[in-house]
C-alpha positions in Angstrom: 48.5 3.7 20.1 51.9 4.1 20.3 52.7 0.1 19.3 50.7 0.4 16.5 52.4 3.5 15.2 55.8 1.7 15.9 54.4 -1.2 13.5 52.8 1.1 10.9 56.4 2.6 10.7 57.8 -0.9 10.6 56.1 -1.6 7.8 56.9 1.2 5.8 60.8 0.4 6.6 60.2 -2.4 4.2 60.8 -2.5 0.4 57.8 -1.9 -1.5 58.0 -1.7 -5.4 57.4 2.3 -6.3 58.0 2.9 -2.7 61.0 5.9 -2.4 62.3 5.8 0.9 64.3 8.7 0.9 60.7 10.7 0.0 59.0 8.6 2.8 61.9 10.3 5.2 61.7 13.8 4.1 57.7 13.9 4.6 58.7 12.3 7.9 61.3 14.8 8.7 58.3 17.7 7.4 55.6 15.9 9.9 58.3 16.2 12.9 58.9 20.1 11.9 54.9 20.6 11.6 54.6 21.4 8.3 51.8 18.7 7.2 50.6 19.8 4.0 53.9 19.0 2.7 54.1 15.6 4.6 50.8 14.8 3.2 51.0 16.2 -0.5 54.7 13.5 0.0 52.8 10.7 1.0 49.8 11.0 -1.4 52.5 11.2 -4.4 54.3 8.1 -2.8 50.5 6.5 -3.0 50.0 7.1 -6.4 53.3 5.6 -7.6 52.9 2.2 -5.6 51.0 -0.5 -8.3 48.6 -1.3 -5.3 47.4 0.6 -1.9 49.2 0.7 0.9 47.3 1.3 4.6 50.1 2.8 6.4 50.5 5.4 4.2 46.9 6.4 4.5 46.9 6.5 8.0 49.8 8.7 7.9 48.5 10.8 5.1 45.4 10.8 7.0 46.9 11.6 10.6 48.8 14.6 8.2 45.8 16.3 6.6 43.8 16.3 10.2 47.1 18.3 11.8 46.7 20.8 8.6 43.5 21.3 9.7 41.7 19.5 6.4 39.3 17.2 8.4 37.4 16.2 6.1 39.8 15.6 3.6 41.8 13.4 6.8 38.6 11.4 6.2 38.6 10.6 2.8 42.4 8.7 3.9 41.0 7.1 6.8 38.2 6.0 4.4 40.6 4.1 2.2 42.6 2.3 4.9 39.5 1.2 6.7 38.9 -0.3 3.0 42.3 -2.2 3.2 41.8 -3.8 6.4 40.2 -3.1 9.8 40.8 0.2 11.5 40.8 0.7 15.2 40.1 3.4 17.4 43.0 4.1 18.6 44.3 5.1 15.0 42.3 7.7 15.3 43.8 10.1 17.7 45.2 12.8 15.8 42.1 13.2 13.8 39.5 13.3 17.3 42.5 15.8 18.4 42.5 17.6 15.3 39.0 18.3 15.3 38.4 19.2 19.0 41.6 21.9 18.5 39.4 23.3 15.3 36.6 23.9 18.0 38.4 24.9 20.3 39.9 27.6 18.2 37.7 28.6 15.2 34.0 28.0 16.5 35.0 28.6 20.4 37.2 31.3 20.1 39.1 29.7 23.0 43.0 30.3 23.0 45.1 27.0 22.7 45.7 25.3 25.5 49.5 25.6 25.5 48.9 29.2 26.0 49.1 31.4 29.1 45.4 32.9 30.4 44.0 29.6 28.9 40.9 28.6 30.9 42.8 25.7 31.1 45.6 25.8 33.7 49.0 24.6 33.6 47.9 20.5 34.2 45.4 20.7 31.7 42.1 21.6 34.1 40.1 24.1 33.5 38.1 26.7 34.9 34.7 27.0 33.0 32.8 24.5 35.7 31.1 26.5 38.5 31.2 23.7 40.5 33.0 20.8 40.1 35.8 18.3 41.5 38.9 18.9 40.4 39.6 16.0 37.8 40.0 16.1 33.9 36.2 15.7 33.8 35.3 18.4 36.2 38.3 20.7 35.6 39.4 22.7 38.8 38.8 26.7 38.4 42.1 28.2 38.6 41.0 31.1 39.9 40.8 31.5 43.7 38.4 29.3 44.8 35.9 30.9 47.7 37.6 29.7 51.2 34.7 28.1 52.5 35.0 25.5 49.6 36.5 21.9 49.7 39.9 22.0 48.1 39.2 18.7 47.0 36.2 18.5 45.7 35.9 22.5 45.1 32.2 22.7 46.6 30.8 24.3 50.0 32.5 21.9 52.8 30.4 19.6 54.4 31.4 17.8 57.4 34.4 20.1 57.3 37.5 17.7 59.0 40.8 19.7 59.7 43.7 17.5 59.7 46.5 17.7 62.0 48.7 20.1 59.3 46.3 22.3 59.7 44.2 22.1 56.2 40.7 21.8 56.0 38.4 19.3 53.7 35.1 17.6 53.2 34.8 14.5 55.5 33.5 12.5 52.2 36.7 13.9 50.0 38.5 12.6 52.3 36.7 9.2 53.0 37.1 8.6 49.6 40.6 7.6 49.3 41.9 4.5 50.6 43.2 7.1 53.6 42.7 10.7 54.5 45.7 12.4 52.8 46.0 16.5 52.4 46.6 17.3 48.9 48.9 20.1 49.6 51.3 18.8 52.1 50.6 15.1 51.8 50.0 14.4 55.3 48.7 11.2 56.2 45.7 11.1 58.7 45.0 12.9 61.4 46.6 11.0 64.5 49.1 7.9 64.5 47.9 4.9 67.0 50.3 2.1 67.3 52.1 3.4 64.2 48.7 3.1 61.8 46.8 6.1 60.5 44.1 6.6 61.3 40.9 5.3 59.8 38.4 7.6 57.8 35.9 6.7 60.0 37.5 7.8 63.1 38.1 11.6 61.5 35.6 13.9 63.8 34.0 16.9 62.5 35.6 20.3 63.2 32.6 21.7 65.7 34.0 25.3 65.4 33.6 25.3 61.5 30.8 23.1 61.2 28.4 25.3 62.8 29.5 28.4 61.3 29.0 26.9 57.8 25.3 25.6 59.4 24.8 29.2 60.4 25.6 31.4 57.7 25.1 29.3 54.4 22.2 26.8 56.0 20.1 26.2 52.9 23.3 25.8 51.2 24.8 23.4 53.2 21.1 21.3 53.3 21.1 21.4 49.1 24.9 20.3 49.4 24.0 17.3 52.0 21.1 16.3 49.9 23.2 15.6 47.2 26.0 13.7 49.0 23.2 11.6 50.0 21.5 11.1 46.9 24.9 10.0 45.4 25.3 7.8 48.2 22.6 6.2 47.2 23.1 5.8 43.9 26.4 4.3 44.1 24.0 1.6 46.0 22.1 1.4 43.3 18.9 3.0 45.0 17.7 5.2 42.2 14.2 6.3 43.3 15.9 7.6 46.8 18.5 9.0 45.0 16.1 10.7 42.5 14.5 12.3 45.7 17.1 13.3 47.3 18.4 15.3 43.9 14.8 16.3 43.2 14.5 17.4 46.9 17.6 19.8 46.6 16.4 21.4 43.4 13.5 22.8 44.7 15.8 24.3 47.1 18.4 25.2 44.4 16.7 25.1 40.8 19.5 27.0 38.8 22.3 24.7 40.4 24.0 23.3 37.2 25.8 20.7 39.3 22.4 19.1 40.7 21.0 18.3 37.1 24.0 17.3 36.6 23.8 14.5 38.9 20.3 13.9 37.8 21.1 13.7 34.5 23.9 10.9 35.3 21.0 9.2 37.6 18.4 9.2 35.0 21.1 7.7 32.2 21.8 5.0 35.1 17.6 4.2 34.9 17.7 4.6 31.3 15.5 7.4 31.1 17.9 8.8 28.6 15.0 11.7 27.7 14.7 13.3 31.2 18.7 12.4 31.1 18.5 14.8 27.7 16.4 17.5 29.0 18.6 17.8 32.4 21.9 18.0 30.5 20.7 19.9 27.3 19.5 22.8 30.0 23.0 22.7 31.6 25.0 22.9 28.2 22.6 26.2 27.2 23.0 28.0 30.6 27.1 26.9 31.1 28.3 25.9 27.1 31.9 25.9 28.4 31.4 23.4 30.7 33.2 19.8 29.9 30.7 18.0 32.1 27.8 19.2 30.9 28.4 18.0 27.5 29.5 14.9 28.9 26.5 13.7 30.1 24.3 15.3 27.3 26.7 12.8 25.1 25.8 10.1 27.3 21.9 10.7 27.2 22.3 10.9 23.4 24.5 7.5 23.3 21.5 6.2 25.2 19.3 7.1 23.4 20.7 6.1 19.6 21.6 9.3 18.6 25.1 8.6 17.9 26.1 11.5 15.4 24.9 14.2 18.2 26.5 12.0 21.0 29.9 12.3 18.9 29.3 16.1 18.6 29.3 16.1 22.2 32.2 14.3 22.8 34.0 16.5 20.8 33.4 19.7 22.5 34.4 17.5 26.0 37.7 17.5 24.4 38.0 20.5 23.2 37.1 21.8 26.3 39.2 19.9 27.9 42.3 18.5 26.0 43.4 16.4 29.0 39.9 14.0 29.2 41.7 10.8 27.7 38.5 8.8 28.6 36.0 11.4 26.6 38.6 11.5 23.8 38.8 7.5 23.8 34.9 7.5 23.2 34.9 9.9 20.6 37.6 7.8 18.7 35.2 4.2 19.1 31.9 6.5 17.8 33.8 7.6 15.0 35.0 4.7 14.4 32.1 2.7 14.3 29.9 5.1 12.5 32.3 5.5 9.6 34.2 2.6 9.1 32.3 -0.6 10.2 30.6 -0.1 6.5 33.9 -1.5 5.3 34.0 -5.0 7.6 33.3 -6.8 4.8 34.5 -5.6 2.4 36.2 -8.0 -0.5 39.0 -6.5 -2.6 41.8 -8.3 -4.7 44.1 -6.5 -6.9 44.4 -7.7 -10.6 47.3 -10.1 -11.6 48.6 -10.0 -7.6 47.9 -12.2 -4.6 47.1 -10.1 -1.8 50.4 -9.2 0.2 50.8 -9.6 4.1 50.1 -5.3 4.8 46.4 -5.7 3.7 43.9 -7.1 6.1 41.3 -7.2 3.4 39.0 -10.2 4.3 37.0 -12.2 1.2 33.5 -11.9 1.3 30.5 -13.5 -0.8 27.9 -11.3 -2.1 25.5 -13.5 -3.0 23.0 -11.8 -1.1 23.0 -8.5 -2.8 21.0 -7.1 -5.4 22.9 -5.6 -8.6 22.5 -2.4 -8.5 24.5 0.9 -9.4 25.0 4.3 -7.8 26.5 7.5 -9.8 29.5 8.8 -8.2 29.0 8.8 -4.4 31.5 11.1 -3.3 34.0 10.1 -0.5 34.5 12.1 2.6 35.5 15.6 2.1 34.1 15.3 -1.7 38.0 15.8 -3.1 39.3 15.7 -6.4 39.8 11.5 -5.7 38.1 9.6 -7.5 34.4 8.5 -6.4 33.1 5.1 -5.7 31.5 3.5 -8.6 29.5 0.5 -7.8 27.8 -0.8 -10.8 26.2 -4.4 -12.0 29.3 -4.7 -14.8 31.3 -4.9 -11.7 30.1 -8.2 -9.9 29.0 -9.6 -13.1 32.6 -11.2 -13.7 34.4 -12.1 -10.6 33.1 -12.3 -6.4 36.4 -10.2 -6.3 37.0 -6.3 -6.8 39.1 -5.1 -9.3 41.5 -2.7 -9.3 40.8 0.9 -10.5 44.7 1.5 -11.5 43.6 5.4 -11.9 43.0 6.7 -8.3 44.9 4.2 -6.4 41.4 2.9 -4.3 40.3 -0.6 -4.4 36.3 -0.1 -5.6 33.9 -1.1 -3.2 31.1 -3.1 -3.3 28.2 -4.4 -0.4 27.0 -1.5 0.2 24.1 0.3 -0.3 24.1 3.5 -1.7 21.5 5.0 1.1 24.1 3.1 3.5 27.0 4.5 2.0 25.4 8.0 1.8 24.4 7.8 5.4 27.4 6.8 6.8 29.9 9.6 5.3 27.0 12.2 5.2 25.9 11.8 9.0 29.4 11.6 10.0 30.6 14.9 8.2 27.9 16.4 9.6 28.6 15.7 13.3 32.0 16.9 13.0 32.1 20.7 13.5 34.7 22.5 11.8 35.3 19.8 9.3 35.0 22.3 6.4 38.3 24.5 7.8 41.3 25.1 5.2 39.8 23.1 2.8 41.7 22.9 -1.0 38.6 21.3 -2.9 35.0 22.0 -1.1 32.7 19.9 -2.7 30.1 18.8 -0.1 27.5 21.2 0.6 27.7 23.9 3.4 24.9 22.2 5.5 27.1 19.3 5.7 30.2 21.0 6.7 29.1 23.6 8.9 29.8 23.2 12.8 26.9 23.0 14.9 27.3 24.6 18.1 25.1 22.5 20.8 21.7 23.8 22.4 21.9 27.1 20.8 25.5 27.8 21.8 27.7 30.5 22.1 27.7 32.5 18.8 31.1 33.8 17.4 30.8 37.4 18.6 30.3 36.5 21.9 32.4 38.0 24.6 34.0 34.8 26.2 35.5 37.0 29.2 32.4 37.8 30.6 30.5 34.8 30.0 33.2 32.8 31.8 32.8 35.3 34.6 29.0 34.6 34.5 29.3 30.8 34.7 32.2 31.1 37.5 29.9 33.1 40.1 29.9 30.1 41.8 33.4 30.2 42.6 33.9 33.8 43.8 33.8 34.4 47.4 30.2 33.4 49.0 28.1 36.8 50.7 28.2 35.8 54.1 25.8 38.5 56.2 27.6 40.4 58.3 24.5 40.8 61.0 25.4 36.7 61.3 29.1 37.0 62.1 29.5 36.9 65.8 32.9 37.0 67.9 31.6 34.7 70.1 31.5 32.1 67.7 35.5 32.0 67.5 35.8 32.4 71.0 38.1 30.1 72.8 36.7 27.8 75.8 39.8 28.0 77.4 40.6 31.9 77.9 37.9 33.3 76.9 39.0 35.2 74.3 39.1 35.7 70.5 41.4 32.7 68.7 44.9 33.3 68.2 47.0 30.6 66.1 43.6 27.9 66.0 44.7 24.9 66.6 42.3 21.6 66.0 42.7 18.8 67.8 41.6 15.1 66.2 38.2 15.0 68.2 37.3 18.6 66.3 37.6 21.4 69.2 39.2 24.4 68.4 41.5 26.1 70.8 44.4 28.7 71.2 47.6 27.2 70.6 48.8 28.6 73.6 46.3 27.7 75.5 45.6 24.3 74.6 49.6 23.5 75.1 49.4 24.9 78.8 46.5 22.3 79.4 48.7 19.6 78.1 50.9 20.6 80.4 48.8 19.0 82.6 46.7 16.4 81.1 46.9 15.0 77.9 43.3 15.1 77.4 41.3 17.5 75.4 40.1 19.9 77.8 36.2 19.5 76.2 35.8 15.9 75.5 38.3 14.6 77.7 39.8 12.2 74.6 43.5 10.8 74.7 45.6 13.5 73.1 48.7 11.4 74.2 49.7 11.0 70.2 48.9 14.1 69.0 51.2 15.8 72.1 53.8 13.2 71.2 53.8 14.5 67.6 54.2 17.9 68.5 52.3 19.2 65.2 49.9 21.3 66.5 49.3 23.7 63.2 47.3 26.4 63.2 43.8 25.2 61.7 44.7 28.1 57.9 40.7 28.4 57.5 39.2 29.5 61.0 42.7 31.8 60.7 41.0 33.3 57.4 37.8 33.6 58.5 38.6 35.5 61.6 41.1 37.9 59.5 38.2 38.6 56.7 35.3 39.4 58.9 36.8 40.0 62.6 39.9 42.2 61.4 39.0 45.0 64.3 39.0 42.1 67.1 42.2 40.4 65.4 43.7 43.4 66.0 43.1 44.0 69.6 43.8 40.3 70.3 46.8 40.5 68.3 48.1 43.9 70.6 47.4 41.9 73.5 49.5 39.0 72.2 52.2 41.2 71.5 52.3 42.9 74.7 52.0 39.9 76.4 55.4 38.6 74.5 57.2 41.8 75.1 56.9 41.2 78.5 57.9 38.0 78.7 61.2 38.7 76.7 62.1 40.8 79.6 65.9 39.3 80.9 65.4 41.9 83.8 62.3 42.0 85.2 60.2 38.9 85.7 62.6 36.6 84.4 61.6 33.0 84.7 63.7 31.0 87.5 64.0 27.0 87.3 64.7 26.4 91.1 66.8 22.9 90.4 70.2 23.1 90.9 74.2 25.2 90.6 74.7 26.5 87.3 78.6 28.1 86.4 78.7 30.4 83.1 80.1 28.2 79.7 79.2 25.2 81.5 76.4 22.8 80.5 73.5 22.1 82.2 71.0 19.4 81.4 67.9 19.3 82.8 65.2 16.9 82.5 61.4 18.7 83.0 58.2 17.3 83.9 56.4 19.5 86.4 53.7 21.5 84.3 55.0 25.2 85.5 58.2 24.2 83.9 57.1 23.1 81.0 55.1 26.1 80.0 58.3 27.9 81.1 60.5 26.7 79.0 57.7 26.9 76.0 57.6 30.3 76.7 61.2 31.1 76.7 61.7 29.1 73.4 58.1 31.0 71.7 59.8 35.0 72.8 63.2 33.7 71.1 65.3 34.7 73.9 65.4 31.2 75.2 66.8 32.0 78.5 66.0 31.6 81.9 67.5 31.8 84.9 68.8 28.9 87.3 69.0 28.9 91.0 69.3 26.5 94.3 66.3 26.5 96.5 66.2 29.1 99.8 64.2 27.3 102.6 63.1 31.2 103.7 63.3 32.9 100.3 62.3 30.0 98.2 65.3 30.2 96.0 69.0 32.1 96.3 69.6 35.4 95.7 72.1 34.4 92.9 72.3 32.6 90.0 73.4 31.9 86.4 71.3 32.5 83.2 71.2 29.6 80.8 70.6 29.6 77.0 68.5 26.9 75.7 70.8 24.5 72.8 67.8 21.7 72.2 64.7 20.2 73.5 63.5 16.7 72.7 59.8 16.1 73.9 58.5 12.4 75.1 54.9 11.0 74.3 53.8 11.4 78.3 54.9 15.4 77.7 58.4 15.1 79.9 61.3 16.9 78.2 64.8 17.1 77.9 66.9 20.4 78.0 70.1 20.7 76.7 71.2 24.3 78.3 74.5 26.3 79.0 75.3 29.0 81.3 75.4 32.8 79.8 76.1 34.6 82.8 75.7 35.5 86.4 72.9 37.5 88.3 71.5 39.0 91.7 68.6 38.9 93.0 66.4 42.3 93.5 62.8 41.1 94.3 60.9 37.1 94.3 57.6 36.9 91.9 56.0 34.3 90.2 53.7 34.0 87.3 51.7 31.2 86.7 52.5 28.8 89.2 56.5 29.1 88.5 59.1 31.2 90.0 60.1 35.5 88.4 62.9 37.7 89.6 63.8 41.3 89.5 67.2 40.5 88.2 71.2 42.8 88.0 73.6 41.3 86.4 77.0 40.4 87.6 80.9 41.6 86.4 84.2 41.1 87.5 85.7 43.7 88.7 89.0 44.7 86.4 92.5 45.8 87.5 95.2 47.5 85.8 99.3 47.9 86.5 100.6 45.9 89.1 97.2 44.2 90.1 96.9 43.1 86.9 100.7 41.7 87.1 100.0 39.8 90.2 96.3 38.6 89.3 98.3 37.3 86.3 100.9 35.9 88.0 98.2 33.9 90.6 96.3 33.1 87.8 98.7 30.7 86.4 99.8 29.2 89.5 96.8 28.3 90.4 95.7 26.8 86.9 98.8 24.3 86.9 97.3 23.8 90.5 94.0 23.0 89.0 95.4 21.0 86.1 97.8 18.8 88.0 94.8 17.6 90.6 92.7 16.4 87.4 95.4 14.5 86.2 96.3 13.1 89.0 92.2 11.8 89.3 91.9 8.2 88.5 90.3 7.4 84.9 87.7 6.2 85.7 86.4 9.2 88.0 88.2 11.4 85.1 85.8 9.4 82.5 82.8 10.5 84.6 84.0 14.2 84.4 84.3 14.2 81.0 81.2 12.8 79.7 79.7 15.2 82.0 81.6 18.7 82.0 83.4 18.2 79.2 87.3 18.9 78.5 89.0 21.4 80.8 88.9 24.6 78.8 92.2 25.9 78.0 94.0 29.5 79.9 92.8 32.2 78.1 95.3 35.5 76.4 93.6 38.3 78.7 91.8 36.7 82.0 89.4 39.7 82.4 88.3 39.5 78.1 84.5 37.6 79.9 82.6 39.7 82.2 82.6 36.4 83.9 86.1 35.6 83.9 88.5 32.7 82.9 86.1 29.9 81.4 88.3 26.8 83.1 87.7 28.5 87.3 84.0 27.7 86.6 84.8 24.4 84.8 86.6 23.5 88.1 83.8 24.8 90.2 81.8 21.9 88.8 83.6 19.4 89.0 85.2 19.9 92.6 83.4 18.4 95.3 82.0 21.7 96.8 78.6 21.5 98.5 75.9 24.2 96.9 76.5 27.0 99.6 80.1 26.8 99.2 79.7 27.3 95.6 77.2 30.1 96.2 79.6 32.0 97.7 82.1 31.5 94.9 79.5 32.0 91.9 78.8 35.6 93.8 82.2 36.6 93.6 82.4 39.9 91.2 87.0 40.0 92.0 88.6 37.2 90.2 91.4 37.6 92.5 89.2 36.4 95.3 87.7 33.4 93.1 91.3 32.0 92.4 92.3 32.0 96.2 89.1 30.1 96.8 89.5 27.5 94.4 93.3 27.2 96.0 92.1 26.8 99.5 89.3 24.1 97.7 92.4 22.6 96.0 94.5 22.4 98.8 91.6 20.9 100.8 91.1 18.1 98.2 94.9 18.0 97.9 95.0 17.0 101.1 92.0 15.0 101.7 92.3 12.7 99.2 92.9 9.0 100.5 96.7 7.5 99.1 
């Protein structure tokens, strides 16, 4: 449409005699700013000044008069180009536009569709169907669709699968795309396997939500199968099982518009276009905003030759539903080839010129037509043009059509005057609204009145509450409250409400907690025993958002206990005093790092847990053959964790600070302490003086053996530990004292006991003669 806009202005860039351009550029210039009367009043004056007709100029005087809203008057331009060569339907946009927007406005009463509280949201969808898939044809309801509907496909889930982000769709929805992809966060499939998504056909039912929905809406969910089935099978090309399985599901569902729907589109597919009718016609009276409806009622007409009331349909699709390009391509080819294929052969020539290259007008014998003469059939829109005069005088000189030099319009001859009549007369009267802002009403009001289809909606009509009539299908489903049971989202793991559902790829439900401790473990699903390998190596488990809903809607009392007990069971774990998970490993100094690779199951779910209460601590300590581990130790603060497909991890920690011992525990299979935490003990006046004093000696001490290490031993060190941290302005600033007496700790080669004792210490003054005796030791040791 486009190019052939681009060549209609082409042409008109040319010099034609008569032809002003500067007018030609202010009606242009009026058509951009939306005033088209004036554009059109331009272009008709430019028409009558030219010596013979131009096409383009019609088209755009048509295209100008269909935006002001005179249809019909639109048509009597149209008419005249067809005349002067072949029109397409694609030229015919703005008037299929121009007419839907007078229905939607004037006989609808709908507001336009730019404008906000539109039934039509912001992508151009709309919210009249009760139940349909969201596409231009079945516009999504923008309202808040019930939460045990598809997202997709915005009908009760069937086969509900829950992908891996933790939405939930139809199975079929889903199948239906080349791979299952979730429409809000555009996640691909619901596991990875040797870096390919996986296949439709390996997505497994969500048990949890699949027997809920077979509980509480059971007849629902067997109409809603039936009809997945019989479109199954008509896609096949199995019509008669098709037509039971849709005839089946209306006798359990009679009033569902959807289901004659279907039938409807099955029966046009067996071309029984009258049961086709009847199904569709009974949709359009009980839901008259709905696009689909009319849809198929146009294509049941279509089928059955009724082409003016097929168009009529088409129309109010459009209207409807602005955004159906498909329904508004149809109504341009019906329009066009009820109005203008009259004109295919027509033969025109202009008197004293040869026809020029703009006018596609084809020669034609008419050797086979009668003489004959018709009184003033009007044109389209019955205007003050002048009317077609087809008499015997004017074949009785020439096989050619002169020029009537008064009214601009080639006269037209090989046709009928029942054909002609016919034409323009059934065509006016299929286009509702056609009549609006008229300047010269001729034709009568029969003609020009708009129609609504199968009794429609009249203009008094409160739209509000019919919309609110047709959308009870989207508002939240009735689900009996003497069929919701607790047990139903009870976990098989702790036997205990859900909290933070999680679905794994074979379709059982757990809590996240819980089904992340049996990972722990085995990476097997604790029901089915499947490989969960790639789903734990993914680390997305997402809480499943609709078995979340359901229990908060109708279980809020038991959400809340469960919740409580979640809470509480959090709070204690963020205890840093009592019960504080110990990793028995290995010597830990405050500031230093600590990395720790973890693969026992108790440790895992420790350090889970200290990462899930935020505190992401825990404490570290050396094994005790009698106590199990030492009676001091060092907290550490978690930095990073980087998980491996087989569930191993590794920590990136740092000691925080130093602790004692009170009481052993454990929870869970891994080690708890009772826990005081440690402080140097600080001096003032002359202590202070002399701590200082030993301080630095014992720091050059310190940082003459390092440098006196051989590289590639002080390369080790380094990579390890780190850089030796620098003297600090005030030693006793850290309850743990100078940062660089526990970098030397680790690095000098102390065994654990020795640097128990040490680590214990609460007088720094004590801690710096140690590491001088250790110093000394080394000093002394150390081969030359």
């Amino acid at each position: 449409m486009e190019v052939r806009s681009l060549q209609r202005s082409e042409l008109l860039s040319r010099d034609l005699p008569g032809l002003c351009s500067e007018m030609l550029g202010v009606a242009e210039e009026a058509f951009k700013a939306g005033n088209f009367e004036l554009a059109a009043e331009i272009y008709g004056s430019q028409l009558d000044e030219l010596p013979q007709p131009e096409r383009c100029l019609y088209l755009k005087k048509g295209d100008a008069l269909a935006l002001a809203g005179r249809v019909a008057d639109s048509l009597d331009s149209y008419t005249k180009a067809a005349m002067l060569g072949q029109l397409y339907p694609d030229e015919l946009g703005v008037l299929v536009e121009s007419i839907a927007k007078n229905i939607r406005e004037k006989e609808l009463k709908l507001p336009n569709a730019e404008t906000k509280g539109d039934i039509f949201n912001s992508s151009g969808q709309g919210a009249q169907a009760p139940c349909c898939l969201s596409t231009p044809e079945n516009p999504k309801p923008s309202q808040e669709s019930d939460l045990l509907s598809c997202p997709i496909c915005q009908l009760l889930l069937l086969d509900p699968v829950s992908l891996i982000c933790g939405h939930t769709f139809c199975k079929s929805c889903l199948c239906e795309k080349r791979s299952p992809q979730c429409k809000f966060c555009n996640n691909r499939g619901q596991s990875k396997a040797g870096g390919h998504e996986a296949p439709c056909m390996d997505l497994k039912v969500n048990v949890v939500l699949g027997n809920l929905l077979e509980k509480w809406l059971c007849e629902e969910t067997k109409v809603r199968r039936l009809s997945v089935e019989g479109n199954f099978l008509q896609q096949n090309s199995k019509f008669l099982g098709a037509l039971e399985k849709f005839n089946m599901a209306l006798e359990l569902a009679p009033n569902d518009s959807l289901l004659k729907v279907q039938r409807s589109e099955l029966y046009s597919a067996m071309k029984n276009f009258k049961q086709a009718f009847n199904d569709a016609d009974g949709v359009c009276r009980k839901q008259p905003l709905w696009p689909k409806g009319h849809y198929v009622k146009a294509q049941a007409l279509s089928g059955m030759g009724r082409m003016e009331e097929s168009l009529k349909e088409f129309l109010y699709c459009v209207a409807l539903n602005p955004e159906w390009n498909s329904v508004k391509t149809e109504a341009q080819k019906l329009i066009c080839e009820m109005l203008f294929p009259a004109f295919e052969n027509v033969q025109a020539s202009f008197s004293a010129r040869s026809p020029t290259p703009y006018n596609r007008l084809k020669p034609v014998f008419f050797n086979n037509f009668n003489y004959f003469s018709v009184e003033d059939v009007p044109l389209p829109g019955g205007s003050k043009d002048s009317v077609f005069r087809l008499t015997k005088a004017s074949f009785a000189k020439s096989d050619e059509f002169p020029m009537n030099k008064s009214n601009d319009c080639p006269e037209v001859c090989g046709l009928s005057d029942e054909k002609v009549t016919k034409t323009l007369g059934n065509v006016l009267s299929c286009l509702p609204g056609v009549g609006l802002k008229r300047k010269h009403p001729s034709t009568s009001e029969d003609v020009l009145k708009a129609e609504l289809p199968a009794k429609a909606i009249k203009k008094d009509v409160d739209y509000e509450s019919k919309w609110e009539e047709s959308a009870s299908r989207s508002q939240m489903r009735a689900i009996p409250m003497d069929l919701v049971d607790a047990s139903d989202f009870e976990c098989s793991l702790c036997m205990r409400l859900f909290y933070e559902p999680v679905t794994t790829p074979c379709g059982h439900t757990f809590c996240l907690k819980c089904l992340e401790r049996c990972l722990d473990h085995n990476p097997h699903c604790p029901l089915c025993k499947e490989n969960l390998s790639q789903y734990l190596a993914s680390r997305a488990c997402k809480k499943t958002l609709l078995t979340e809903e359901l229990i908060n809607r109708y279980l809020p009392e038991e959400l809340t206990e469960r919740r409580k007990l979640y809470d509480e069971e959090m709070k204690e774990l963020s205890n840093l005093n009592k019960d504080v998970p110990i990793f028995v490993c290995t010597m830990a100094f405050p500031t230093i790092p600590c990395p720790l690779h973890v693969f026992e199951p108790r440790y895992r779910l420790m350090i889970r847990r200290s990462m899930e209460t935020g505190t992401k601590q825990f404490g570290m300590c050396i094994a005790d053959q009698l106590k199990g581990f030492a009676d001091y130790g060092c907290m550490l603060q978690v930095r990073d964790v980087k998980f491996f497909p087989d569930g191993r991890s590794v920590v990136d920690t740092i000691g925080v600070s130093r602790f004692k011992v009170l009481s052993h525990g454990q929870r869970d299979g891994y080690n708890t302490a009772n826990i005081e935490y440690l402080e140097d003990k600080k001096v003032e006046g002359q202590e202070y003086e002399e701590l200082l004093l030993l301080h630095n000696a014992v720091y050059d001490q310190a940082k003459a053996w390092f440098t006196s290490l051989k590289d590639n031993l002080k390369a080790q060190i380094l990579n390890h530990f780190g850089p030796m941290p620098s003297k600090e302005f005030d030693t006793q600033i850290s309850p743990s004292g100078p940062a660089w007496c526990w970098w030397m700790l680790a690095v000098l080669p102390l065994e654990n006991k020795a640097q128990l004792t040490i680590l214990a210490m609460t007088s720094l003054k004590d801690r710096l003669h140690a590491i001088r005796r250790v110093l000394l030791f080394v000093t002394r040791k150390r081969p030359r």
